[in-house]
C-alpha positions in Angstrom: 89.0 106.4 25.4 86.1 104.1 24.4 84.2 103.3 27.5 82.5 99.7 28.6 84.2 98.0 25.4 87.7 99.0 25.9 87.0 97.3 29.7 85.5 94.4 27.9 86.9 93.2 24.7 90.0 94.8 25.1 91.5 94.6 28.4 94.1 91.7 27.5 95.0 93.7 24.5 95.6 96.5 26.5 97.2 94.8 29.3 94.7 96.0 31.8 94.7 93.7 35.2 91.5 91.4 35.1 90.0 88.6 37.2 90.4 85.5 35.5 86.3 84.6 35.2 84.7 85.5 32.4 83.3 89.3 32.3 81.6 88.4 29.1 79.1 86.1 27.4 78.9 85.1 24.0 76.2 82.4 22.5 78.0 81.0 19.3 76.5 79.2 16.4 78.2 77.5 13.5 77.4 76.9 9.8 79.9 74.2 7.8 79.8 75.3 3.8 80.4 72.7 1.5 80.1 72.6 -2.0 81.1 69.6 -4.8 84.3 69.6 -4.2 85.0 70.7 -0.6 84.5 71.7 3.4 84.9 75.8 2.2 84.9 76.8 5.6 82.3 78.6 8.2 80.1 80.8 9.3 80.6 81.5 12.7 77.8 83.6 14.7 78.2 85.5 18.3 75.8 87.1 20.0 76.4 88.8 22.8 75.5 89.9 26.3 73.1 92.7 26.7 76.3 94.7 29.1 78.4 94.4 25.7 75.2 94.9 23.5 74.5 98.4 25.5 78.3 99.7 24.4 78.5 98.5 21.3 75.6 100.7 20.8 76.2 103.7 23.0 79.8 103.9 20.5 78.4 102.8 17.3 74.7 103.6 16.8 75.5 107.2 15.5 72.1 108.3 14.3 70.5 106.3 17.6 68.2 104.4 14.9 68.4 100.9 16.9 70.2 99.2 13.8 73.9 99.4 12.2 73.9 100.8 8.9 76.7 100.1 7.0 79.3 103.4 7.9 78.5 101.4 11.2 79.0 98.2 10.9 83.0 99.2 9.5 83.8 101.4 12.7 82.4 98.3 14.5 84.9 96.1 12.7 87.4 98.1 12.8 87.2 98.8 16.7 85.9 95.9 18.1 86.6 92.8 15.7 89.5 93.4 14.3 91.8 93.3 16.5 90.9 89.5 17.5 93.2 88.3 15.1 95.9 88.6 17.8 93.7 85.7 19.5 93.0 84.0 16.1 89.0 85.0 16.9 89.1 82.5 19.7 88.9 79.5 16.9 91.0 76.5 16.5 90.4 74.2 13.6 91.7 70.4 13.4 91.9 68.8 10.7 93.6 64.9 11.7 96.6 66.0 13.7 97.4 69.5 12.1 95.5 72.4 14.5 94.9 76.2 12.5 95.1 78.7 14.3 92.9 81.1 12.3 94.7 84.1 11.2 91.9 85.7 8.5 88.6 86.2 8.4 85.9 87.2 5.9 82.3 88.9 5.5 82.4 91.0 9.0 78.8 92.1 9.8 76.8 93.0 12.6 73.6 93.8 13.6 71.0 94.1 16.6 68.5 90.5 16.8 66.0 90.3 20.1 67.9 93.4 21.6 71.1 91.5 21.5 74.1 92.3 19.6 75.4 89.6 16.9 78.6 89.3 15.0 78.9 87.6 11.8 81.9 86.2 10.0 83.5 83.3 7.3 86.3 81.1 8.6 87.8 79.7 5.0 89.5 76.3 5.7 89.5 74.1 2.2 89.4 70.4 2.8 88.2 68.6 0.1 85.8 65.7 -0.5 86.8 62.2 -0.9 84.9 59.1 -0.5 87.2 58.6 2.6 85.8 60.0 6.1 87.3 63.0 7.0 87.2 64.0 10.5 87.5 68.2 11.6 87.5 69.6 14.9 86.5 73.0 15.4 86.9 74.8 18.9 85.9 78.3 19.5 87.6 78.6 23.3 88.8 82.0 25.5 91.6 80.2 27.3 92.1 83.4 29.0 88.7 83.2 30.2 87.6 86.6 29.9 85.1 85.2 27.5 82.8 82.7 28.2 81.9 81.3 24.9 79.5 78.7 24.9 77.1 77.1 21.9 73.8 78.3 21.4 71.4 75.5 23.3 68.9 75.7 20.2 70.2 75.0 16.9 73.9 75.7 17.5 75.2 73.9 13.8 73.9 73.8 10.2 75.2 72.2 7.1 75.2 74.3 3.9 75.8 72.0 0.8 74.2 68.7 2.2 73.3 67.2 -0.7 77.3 66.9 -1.8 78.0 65.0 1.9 77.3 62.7 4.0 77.9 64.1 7.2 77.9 64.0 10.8 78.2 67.0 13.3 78.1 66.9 17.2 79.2 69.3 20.0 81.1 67.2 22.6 83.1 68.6 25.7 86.9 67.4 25.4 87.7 65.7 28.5 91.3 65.2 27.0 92.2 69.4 26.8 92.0 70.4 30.5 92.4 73.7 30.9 93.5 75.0 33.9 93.1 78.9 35.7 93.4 80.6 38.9 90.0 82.3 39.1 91.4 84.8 41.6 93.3 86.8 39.1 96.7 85.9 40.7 96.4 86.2 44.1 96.2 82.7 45.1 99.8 82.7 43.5 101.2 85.2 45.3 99.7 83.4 48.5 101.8 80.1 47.3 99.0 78.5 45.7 98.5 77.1 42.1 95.8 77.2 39.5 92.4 76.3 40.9 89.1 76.6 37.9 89.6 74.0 35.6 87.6 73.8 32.1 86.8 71.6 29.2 86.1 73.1 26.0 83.1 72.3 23.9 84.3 71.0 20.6 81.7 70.5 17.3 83.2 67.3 15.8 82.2 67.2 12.2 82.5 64.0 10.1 82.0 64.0 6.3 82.7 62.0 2.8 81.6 62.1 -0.7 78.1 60.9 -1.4 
């Protein structure tokens, strides 16, 4: 059994028992790619805690070089990405009222940056351009809070394509999508008590039409 990342990544898979708080920590930045004709998707960027960081490379680093070669970066996918689909990789996009759940992803890598570990991969969502505004939502969220997913404070969004859009990006908390937890992990349940954290999730609000 896989050590520190079958605890981490993997316990609500697995249906270990965990405290509802987060037991990881994951700075996110995102890149919008448009080209003439439409929003293509994004690049979405994680990197992670040094805890995570140290397995990832205790499991993966096989020739204890300090990078990921290639051979790497699949087992990596394959054993510690992949099986995020089952929580759509944490991102919700909205696009006027219709929410995606994502359920594919493309251009997996990884590598080490600053002694921190950082994941790397395309969200395609096709919206095209027309001179009227379009409006996206895009929310990258753990509602089981086992990951704390927050945007980088530097630079956290970029705009590939400019020059075919005119838009607008900003990272706003939702104070409409209260989410609600019992940071206990249960126990204040089973003592007759309800839910007591409570959450808003930072949303990047994207705004764009034709030039």
């Amino acid at each position: 059994m896989k050590r520190y990342i079958v605890l981490v990544l993997f316990s609500i898979i697995l249906g270990f028992p965990t405290w509802a708080h987060p037991h990881m920590f994951i700075d996110s930045h995102v890149s919008a790619v448009f080209n003439q004709e439409q929003l293509q998707g994004f690049w979405i960027e994680w990197k992670f805690d040094q805890m995570f960081t140290a397995s990832i490379r205790m499991d993966y680093d096989r020739n204890r070089d300090g990078e990921f070669n290639d051979s790497e970066v699949r087992l990596i996918e394959e054993n510690a990405f992949a099986n995020l689909k089952n929580y759509h990789y944490f991102t919700t996009i909205f696009h006027g009222e219709n929410a995606h759940r994502i359920e594919r992803v493309e251009k997996f890598s990884a590598w080490m940056e600053n002694e921190r570990l950082v994941y790397r991969f395309f969200v395609p969502q096709s919206i095209p351009i027309s001179k009227e505004k379009n409006r996206v939502r895009v929310v990258i969220f753990d509602d089981t809070f086992f990951c704390d997913i927050a945007y980088m404070e530097k630079n956290p969004v970029s705009i590939e394509g400019r020059r075919f859009v005119s838009v607008k990006a900003r990272i706003q908390k939702n104070r409409d999508a209260l989410v609600t937890y019992d940071p206990t992990g249960g126990m204040s349940r089973d003592n007759g008590g309800g839910a007591e954290g409570r959450a808003y999730p930072y949303e990047l609000y994207l705004t764009f039409s034709g030039k």
